[in-house]
Residue frames as qw, qx, qy, qz and C-alpha x, y, z in Angstrom:
[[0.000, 0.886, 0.464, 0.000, 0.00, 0.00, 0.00],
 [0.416, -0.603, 0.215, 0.647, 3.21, 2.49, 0.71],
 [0.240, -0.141, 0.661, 0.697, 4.35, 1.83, -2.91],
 [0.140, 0.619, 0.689, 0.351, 0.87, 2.58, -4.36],
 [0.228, -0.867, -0.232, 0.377, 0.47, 5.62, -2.08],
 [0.404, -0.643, 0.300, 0.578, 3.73, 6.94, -3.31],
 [0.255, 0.028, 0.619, 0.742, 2.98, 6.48, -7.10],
 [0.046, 0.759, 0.629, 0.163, -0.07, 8.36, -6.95],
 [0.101, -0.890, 0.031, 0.444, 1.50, 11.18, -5.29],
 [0.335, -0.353, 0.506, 0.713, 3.93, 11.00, -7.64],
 [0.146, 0.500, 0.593, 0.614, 1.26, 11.09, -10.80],
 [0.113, -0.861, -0.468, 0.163, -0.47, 13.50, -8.98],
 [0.303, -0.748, 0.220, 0.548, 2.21, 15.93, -8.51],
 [0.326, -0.291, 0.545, 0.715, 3.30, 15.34, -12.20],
 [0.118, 0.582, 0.724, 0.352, -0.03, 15.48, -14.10],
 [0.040, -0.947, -0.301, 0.107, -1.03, 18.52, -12.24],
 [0.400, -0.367, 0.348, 0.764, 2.11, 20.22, -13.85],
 [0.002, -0.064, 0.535, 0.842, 0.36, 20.23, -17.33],
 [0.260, -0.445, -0.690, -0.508, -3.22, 19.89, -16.24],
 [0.501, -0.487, 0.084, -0.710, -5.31, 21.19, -13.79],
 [0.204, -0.291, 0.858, -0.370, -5.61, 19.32, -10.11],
 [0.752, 0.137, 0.490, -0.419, -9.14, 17.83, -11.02],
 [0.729, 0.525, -0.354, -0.262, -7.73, 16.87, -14.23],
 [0.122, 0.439, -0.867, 0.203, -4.52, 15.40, -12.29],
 [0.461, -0.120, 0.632, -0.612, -7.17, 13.76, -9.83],
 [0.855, 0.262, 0.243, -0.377, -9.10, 12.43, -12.41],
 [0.825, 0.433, -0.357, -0.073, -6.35, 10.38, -14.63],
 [0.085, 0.415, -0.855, 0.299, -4.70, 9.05, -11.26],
 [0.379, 0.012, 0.894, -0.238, -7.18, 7.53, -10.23],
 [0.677, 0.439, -0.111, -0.580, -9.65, 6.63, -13.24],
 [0.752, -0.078, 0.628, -0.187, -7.78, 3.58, -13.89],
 [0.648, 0.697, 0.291, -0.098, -7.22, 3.94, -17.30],
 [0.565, 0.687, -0.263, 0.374, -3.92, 5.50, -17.16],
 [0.816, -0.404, 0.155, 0.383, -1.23, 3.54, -14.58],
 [0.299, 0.846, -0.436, 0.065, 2.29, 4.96, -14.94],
 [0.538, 0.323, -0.735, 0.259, 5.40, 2.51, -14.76],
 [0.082, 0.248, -0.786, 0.560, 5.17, 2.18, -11.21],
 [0.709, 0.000, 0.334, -0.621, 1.66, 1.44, -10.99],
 [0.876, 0.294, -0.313, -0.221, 1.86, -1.44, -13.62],
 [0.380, 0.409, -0.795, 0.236, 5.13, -2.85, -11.75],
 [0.421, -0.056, 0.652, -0.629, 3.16, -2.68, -8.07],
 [0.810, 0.109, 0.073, -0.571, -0.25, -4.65, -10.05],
 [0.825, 0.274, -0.494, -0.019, 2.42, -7.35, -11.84],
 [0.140, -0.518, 0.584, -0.609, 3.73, -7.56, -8.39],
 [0.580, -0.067, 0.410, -0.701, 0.64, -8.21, -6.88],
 [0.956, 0.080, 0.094, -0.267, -0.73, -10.79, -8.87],
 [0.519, 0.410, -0.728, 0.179, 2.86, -12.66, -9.05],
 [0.242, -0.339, 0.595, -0.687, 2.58, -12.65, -5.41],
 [0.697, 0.105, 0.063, -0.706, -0.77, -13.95, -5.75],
 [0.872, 0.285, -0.328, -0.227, -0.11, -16.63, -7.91],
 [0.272, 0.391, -0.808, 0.346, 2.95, -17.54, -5.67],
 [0.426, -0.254, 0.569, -0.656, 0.54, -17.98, -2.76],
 [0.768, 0.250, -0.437, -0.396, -1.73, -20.14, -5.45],
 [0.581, 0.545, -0.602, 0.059, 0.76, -22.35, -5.71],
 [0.089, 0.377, -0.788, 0.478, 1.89, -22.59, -2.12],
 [0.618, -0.058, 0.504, -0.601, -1.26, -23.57, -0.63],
 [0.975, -0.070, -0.025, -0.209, -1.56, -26.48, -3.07],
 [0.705, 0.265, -0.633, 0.180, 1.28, -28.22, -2.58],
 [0.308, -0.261, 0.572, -0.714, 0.65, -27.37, 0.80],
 [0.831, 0.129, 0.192, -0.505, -2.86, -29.28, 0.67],
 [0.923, 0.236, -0.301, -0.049, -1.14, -32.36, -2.14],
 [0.728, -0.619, 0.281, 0.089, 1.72, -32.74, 0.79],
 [0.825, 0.368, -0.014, 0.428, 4.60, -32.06, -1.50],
 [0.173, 0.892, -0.245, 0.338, 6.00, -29.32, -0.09],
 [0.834, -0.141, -0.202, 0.494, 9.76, -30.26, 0.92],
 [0.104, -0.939, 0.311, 0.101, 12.10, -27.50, 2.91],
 [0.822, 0.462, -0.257, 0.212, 15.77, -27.77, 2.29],
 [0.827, -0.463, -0.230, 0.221, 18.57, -28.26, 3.90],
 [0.101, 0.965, -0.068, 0.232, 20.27, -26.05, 5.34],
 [0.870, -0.162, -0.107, 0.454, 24.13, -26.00, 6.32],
 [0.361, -0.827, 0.025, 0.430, 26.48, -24.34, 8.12],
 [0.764, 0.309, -0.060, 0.563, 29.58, -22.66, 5.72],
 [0.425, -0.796, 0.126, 0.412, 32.69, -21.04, 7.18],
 [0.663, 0.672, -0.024, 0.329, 34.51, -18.87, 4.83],
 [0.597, -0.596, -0.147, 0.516, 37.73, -17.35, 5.70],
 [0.273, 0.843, 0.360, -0.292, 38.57, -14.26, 5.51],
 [0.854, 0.404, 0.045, 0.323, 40.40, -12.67, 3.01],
 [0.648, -0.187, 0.018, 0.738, 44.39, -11.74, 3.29],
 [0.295, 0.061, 0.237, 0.924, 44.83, -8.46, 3.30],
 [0.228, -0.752, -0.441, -0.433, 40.67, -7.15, 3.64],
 [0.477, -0.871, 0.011, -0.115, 41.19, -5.82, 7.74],
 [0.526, 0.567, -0.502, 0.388, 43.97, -5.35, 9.96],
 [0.618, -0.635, 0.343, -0.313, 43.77, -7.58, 12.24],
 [0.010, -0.341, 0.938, -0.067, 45.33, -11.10, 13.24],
 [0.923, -0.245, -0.190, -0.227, 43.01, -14.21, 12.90],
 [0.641, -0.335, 0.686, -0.077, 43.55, -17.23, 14.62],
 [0.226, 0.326, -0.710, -0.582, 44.29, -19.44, 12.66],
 [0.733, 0.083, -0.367, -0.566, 41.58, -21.62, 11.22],
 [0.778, 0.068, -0.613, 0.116, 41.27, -25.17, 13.53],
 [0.325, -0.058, -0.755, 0.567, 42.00, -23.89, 17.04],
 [0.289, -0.488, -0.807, -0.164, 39.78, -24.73, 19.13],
 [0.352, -0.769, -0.431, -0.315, 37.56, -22.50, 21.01],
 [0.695, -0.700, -0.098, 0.131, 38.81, -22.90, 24.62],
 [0.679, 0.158, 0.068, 0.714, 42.45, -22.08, 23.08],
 [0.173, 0.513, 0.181, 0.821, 41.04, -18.32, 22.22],
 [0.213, -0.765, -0.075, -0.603, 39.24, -17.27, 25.48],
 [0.397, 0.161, -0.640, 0.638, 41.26, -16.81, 28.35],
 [0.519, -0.477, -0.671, 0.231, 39.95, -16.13, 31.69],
 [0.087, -0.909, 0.008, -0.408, 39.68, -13.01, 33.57],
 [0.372, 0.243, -0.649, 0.618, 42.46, -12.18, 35.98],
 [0.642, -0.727, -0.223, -0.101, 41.43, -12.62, 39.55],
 [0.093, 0.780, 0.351, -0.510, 41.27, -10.37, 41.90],
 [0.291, 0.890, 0.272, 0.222, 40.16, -7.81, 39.22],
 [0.587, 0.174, -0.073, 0.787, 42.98, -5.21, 38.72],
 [0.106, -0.734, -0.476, 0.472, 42.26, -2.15, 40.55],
 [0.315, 0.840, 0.292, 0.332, 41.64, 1.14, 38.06]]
């Protein structure tokens, strides 16, 4: 609804440049003349539409499968930050040290 709002103001505001406001008023909303962004938002809509279609039967003929999903670790690349990894393989408990006890005093 945002993206329909926002292409009406926008024909509005540009029709009433070379026509009067009841002229602008009448050929935004009359239906008859959509400007690029109204025709993208309507093929939108009924893609959407037809996606939902879709989902609910295979929803209802019990085909719908999810996929699987896995973890990947990339490393990063040489030379992007400037810091030190670790290297790749040591383990957790290697990298986080303990706090000193007693707490150092400020």
């Amino acid at each position: 609804m945002v993206l329909q709002t926002t292409a009406w103001t926008g024909m509005l505001i540009s029709r009433s440049l070379n026509a009067s406001v009841v002229e602008a008023i009448d050929s935004t909303f009359d239906g008859q003349h959509p400007c690029r962004m109204c025709e993208a938002i309507s093929n939108g809509q009924h893609t959407e539409e037809r996606s939902q279609k879709e989902l609910e039967l295979l929803k209802k003929g019990g085909e719908l499968k999810f996929p699987e999903f896995c973890v990947l670790s990339v490393p990063p690349r040489l030379g992007a930050v400037a810091v030190l990894w670790p290297e790749w393989g040591v383990s957790i408990g290697r990298c986080a040290e303990a706090p000193p006890t007693p707490p150092p005093l400020a």
